[in-house]
LUMVEX-477396 format. One record per residue: z, y, x of N, C-alpha, C, O in turn; residue in three letters; residue number from 1. Coordinates in Angstrom, 3 decimals, always signed. Each point is the difference from the previous one (the first is absolute). Example, Ala and Ser with C-alpha at 12.3 -4.5 7.8 and 13.67 -1.06 7.14 Angstrom:
REM LUMVEX-477396
(node (+7.800; -5.690; +13.190); (+0.000; +1.190; -0.890); (+0.000; +1.200; +0.900); (+0.665; -0.019; +1.036); "ALA"; 1)
(node (-1.385; +1.069; -1.386); (+0.060; +1.190; +0.820); (+0.730; +1.090; -0.770); (+0.169; +1.108; +0.509); "SER"; 2)
This chain:
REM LUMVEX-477396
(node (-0.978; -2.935; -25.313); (+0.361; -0.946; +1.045); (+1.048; +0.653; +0.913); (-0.277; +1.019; +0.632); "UNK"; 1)
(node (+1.266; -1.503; -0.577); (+1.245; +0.213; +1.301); (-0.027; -0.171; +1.062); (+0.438; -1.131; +0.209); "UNK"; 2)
(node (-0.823; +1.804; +1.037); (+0.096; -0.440; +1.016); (+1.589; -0.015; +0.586); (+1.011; +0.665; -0.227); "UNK"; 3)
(node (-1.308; -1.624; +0.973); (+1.748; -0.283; +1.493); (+0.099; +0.992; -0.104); (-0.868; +0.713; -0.502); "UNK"; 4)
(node (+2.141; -0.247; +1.010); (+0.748; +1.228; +0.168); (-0.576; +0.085; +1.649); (-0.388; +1.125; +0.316); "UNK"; 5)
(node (+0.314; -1.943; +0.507); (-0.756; +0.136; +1.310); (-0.944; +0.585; +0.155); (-0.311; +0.440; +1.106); "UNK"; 6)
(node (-0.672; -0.216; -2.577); (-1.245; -0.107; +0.315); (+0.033; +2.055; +0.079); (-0.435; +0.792; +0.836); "UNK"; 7)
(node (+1.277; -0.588; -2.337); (+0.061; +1.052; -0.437); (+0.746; +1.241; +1.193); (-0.117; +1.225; -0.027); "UNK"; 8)
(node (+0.887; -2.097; +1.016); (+0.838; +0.649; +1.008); (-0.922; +0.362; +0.726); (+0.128; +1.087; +0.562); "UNK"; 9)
(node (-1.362; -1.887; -0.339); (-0.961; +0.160; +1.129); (-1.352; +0.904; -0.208); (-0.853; +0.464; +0.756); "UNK"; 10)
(node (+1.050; -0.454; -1.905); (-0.943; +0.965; -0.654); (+0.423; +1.790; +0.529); (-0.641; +0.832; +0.642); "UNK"; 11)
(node (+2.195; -0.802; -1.366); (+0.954; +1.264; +0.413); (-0.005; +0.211; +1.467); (+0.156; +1.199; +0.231); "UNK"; 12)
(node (-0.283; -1.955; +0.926); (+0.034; -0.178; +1.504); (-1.180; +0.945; -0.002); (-0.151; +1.093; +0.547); "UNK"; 13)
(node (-0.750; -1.920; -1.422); (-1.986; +0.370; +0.480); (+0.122; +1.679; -0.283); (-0.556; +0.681; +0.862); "UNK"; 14)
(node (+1.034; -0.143; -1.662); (-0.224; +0.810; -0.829); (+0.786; +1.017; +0.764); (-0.509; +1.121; -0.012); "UNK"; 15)
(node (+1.785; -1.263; +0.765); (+1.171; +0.341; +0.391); (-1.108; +0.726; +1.889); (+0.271; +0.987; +0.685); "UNK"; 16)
(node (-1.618; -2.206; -0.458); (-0.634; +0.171; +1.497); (+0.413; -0.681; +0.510); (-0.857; -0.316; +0.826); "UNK"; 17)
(node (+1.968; -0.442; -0.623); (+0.904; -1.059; +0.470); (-0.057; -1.502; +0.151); (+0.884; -0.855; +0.043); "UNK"; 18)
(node (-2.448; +0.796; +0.038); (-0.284; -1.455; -0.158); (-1.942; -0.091; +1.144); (-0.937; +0.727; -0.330); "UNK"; 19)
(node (+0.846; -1.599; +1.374); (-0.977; +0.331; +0.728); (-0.680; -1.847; -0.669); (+0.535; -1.018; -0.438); "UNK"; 20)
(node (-2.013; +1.497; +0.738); (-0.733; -1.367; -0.113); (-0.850; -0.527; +0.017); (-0.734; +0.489; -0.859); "UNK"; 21)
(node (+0.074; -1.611; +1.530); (-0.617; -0.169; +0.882); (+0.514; -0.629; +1.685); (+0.728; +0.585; +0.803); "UNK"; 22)
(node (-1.188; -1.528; -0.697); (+0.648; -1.246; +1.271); (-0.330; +1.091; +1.201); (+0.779; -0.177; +0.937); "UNK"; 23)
(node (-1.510; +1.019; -0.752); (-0.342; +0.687; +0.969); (+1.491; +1.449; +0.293); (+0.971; -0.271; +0.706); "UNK"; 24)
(node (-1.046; +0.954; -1.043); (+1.250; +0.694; -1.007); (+0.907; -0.652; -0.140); (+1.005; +0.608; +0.367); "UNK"; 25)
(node (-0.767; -1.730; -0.777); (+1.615; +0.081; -0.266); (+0.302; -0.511; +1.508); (+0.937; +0.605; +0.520); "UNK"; 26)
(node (-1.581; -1.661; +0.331); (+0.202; -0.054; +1.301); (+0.408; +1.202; +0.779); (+1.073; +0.041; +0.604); "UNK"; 27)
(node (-1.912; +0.915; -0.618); (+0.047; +1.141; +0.389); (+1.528; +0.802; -0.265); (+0.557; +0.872; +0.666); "UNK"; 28)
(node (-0.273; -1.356; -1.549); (+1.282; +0.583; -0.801); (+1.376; -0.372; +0.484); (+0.994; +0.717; +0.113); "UNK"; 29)
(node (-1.191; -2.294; +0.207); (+0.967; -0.947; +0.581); (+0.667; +0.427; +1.110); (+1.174; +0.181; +0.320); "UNK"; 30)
(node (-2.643; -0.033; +0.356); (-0.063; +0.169; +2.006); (+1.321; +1.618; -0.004); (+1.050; +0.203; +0.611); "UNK"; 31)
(node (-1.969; +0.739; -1.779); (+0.656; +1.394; +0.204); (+1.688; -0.536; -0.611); (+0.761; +0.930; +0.268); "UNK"; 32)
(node (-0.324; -1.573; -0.660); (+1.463; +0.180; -0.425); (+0.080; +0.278; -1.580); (+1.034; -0.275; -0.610); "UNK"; 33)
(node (-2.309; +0.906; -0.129); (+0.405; +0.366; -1.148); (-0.071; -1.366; -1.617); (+0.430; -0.007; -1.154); "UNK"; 34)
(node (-1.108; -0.794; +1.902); (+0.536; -0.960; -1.458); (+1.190; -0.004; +0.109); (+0.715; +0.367; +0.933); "UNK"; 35)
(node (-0.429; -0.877; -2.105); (+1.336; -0.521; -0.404); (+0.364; -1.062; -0.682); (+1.120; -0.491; -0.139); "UNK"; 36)
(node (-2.649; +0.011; -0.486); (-0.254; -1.125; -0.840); (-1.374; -0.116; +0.308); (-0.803; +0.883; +0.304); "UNK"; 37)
(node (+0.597; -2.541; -0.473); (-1.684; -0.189; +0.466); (+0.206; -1.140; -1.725); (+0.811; -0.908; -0.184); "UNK"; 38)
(node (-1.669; +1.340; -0.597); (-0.349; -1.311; -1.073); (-1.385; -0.142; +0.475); (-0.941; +0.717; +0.340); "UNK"; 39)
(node (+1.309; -2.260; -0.498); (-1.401; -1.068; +0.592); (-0.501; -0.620; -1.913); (+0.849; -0.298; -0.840); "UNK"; 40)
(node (-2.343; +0.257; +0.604); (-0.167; -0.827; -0.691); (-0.350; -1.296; +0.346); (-0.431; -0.156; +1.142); "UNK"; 41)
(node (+0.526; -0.883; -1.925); (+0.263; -1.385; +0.147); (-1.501; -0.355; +0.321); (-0.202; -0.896; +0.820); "UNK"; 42)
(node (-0.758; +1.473; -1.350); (-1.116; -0.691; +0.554); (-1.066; +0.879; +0.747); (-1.197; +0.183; -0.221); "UNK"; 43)
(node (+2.259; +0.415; +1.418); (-0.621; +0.290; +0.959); (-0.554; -0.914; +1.218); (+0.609; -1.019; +0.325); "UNK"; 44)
(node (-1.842; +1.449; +0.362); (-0.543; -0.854; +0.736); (+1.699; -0.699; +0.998); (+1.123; +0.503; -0.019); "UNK"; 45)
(node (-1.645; -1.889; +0.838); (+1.290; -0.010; +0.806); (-0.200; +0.325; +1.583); (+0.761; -0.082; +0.963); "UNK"; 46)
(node (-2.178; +0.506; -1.120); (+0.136; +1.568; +1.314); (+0.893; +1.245; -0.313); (+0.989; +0.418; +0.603); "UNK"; 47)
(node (-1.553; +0.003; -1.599); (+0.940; +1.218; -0.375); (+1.375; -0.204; -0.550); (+0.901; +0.815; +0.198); "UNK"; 48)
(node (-0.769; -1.781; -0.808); (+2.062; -0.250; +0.267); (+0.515; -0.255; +0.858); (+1.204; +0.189; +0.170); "UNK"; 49)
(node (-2.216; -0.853; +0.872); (+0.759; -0.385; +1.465); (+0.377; +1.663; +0.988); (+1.041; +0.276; +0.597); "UNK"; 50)
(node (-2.415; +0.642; -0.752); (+0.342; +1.042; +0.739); (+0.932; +0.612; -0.426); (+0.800; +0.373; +0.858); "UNK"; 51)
(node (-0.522; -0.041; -2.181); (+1.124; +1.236; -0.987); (+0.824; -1.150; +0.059); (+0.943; +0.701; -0.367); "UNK"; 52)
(node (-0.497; -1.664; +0.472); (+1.562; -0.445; +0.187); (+0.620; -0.186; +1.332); (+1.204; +0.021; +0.257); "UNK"; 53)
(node (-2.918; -0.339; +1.141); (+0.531; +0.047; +1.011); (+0.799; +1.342; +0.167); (+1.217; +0.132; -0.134); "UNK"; 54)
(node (-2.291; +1.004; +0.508); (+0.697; +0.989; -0.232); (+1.192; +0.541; -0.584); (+0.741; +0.846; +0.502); "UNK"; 55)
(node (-0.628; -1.413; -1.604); (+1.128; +1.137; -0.953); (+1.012; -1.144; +0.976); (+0.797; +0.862; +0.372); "UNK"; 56)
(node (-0.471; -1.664; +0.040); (+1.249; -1.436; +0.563); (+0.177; +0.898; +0.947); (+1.140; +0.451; +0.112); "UNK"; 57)
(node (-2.575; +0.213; +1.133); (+0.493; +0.485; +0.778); (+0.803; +1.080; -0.131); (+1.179; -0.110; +0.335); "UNK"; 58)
(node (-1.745; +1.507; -0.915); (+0.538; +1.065; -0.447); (+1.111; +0.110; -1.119); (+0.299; +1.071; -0.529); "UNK"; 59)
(node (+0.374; -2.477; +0.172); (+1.263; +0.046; -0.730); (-0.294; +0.968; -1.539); (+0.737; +0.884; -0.437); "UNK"; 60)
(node (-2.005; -1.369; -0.155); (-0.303; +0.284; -1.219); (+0.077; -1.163; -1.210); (-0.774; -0.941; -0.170); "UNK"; 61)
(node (+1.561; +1.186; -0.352); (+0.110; -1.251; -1.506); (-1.571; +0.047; -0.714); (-0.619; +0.987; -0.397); "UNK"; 62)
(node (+0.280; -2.213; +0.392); (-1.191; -0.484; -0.736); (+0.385; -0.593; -1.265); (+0.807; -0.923; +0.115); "UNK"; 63)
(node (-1.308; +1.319; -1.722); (-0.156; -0.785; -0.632); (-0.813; -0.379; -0.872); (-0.078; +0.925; -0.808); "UNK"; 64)
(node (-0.666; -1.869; +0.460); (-1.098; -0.214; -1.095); (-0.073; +0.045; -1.261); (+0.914; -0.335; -0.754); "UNK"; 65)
(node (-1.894; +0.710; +0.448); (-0.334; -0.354; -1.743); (-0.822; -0.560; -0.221); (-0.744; -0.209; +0.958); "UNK"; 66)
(node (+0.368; -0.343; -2.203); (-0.880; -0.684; -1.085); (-1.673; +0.100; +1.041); (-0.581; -0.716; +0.816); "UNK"; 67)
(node (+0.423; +1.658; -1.282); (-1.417; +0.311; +0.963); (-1.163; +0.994; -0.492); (-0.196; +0.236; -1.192); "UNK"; 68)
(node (-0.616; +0.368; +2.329); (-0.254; +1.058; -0.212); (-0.670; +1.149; -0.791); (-0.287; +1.171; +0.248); "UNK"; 69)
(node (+0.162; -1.978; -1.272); (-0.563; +0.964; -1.157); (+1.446; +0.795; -0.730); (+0.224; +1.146; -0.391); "UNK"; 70)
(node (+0.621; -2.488; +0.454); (+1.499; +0.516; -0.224); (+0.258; +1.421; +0.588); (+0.300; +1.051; -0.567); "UNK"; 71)
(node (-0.475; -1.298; +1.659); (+0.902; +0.802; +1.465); (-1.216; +1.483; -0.315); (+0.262; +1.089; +0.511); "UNK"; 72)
(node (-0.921; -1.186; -0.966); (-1.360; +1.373; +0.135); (-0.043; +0.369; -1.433); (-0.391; +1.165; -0.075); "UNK"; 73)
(node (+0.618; -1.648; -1.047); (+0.777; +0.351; -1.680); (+0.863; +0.890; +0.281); (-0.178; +1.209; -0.147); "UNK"; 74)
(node (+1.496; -1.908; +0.708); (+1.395; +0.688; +0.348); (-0.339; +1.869; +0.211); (+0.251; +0.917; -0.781); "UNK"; 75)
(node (-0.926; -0.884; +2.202); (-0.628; +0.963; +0.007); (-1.152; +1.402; -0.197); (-0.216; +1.053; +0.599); "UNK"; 76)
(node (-0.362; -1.808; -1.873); (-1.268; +0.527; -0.790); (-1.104; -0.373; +0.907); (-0.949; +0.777; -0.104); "UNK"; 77)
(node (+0.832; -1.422; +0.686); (-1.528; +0.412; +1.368); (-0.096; -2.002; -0.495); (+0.694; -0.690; -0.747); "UNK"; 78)
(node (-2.118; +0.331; +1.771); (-0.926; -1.204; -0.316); (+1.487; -0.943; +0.863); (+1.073; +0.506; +0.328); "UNK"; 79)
(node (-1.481; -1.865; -0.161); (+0.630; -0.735; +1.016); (+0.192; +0.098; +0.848); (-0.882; +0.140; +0.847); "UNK"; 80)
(node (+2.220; -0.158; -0.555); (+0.687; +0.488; +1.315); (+0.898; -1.230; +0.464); (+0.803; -0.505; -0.784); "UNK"; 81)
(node (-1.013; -0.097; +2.474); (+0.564; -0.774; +0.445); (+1.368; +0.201; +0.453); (+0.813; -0.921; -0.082); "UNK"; 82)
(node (-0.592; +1.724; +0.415); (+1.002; +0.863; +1.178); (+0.373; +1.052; -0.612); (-0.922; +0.685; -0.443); "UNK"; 83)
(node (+2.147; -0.258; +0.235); (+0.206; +1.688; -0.267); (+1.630; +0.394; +1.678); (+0.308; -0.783; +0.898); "UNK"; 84)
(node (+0.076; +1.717; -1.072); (+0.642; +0.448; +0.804); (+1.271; +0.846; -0.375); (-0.270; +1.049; +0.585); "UNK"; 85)
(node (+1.728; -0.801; -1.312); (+0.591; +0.365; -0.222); (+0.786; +1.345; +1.052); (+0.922; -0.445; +0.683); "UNK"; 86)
(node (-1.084; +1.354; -0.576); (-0.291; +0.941; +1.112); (+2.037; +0.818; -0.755); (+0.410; +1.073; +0.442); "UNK"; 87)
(node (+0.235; -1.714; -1.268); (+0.841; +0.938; -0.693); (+1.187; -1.186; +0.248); (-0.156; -1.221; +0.044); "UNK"; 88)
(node (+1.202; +1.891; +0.078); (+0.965; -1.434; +0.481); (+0.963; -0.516; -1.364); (+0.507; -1.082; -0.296); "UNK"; 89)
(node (-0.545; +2.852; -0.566); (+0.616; -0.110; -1.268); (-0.739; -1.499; -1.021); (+0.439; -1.102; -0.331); "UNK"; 90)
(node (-1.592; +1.759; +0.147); (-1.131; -1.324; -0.384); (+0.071; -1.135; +0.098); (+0.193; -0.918; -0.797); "UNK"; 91)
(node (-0.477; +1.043; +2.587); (-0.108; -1.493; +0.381); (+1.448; -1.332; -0.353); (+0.066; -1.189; -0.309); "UNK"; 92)
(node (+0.830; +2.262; +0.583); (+1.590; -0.774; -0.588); (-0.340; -0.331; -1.229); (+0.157; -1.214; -0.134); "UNK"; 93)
(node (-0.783; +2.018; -1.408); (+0.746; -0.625; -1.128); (-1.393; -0.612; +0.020); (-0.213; -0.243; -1.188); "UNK"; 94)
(node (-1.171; -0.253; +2.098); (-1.043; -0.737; -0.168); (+0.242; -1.505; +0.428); (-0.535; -1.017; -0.441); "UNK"; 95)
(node (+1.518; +1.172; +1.455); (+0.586; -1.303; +0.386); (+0.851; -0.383; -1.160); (-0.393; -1.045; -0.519); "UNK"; 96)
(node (+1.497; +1.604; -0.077); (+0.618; -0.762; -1.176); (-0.819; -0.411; -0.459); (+0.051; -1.181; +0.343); "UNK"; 97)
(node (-1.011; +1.327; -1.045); (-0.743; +0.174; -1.142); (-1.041; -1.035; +0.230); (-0.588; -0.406; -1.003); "UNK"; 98)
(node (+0.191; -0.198; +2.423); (-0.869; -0.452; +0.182); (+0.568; -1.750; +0.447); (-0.741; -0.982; -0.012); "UNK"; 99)
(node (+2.619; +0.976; +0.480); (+0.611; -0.752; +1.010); (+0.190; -1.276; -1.427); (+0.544; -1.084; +0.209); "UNK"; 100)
């Protein structure tokens, strides 16, 4: 089976340390300056997309979604993951192509 080239980039991020996750954490991440990318999955509660997009709008962080979160927690070897945090700016650039 082939995964997206997104998926496989995000894997290399995970692997690279370069990837935070968890809605608690990546907030945390926002506030400090170091995201660079926030991916939202699609069927996150719409408490928790409302806070990680209020936020990231405020702090001038690009949000973008995927499929949903078994997707988004595959990508990275670990269980379902709603939220991850792109902490690498190299990354987060070719995660936005890849994702836009």
């Amino acid at each position: 089976m082939n995964q997206p080239q997104w998926m496989s980039l995000l894997g290399l991020a995970n692997r690279a340390r370069k990837l935070i996750s968890g809605e608690e954490l990546v907030i945390k991440e926002v506030r400090n300056g170091k995201a660079k990318l926030v991916i939202l999955s699609n069927d996150a509660s719409n408490n928790t997309e409302k806070k990680i997009t209020d936020k990231c709008s405020y702090y001038n962080v690009p949000v973008v979604k995927v499929e949903d979160r078994t997707q988004l927690g595959h990508a990275i070897g670990k269980d379902a993951r709603v939220v991850i945090a792109v902490l690498d700016e190299g990354f987060a650039n070719k995660l936005r192509t890849l994702l836009d």
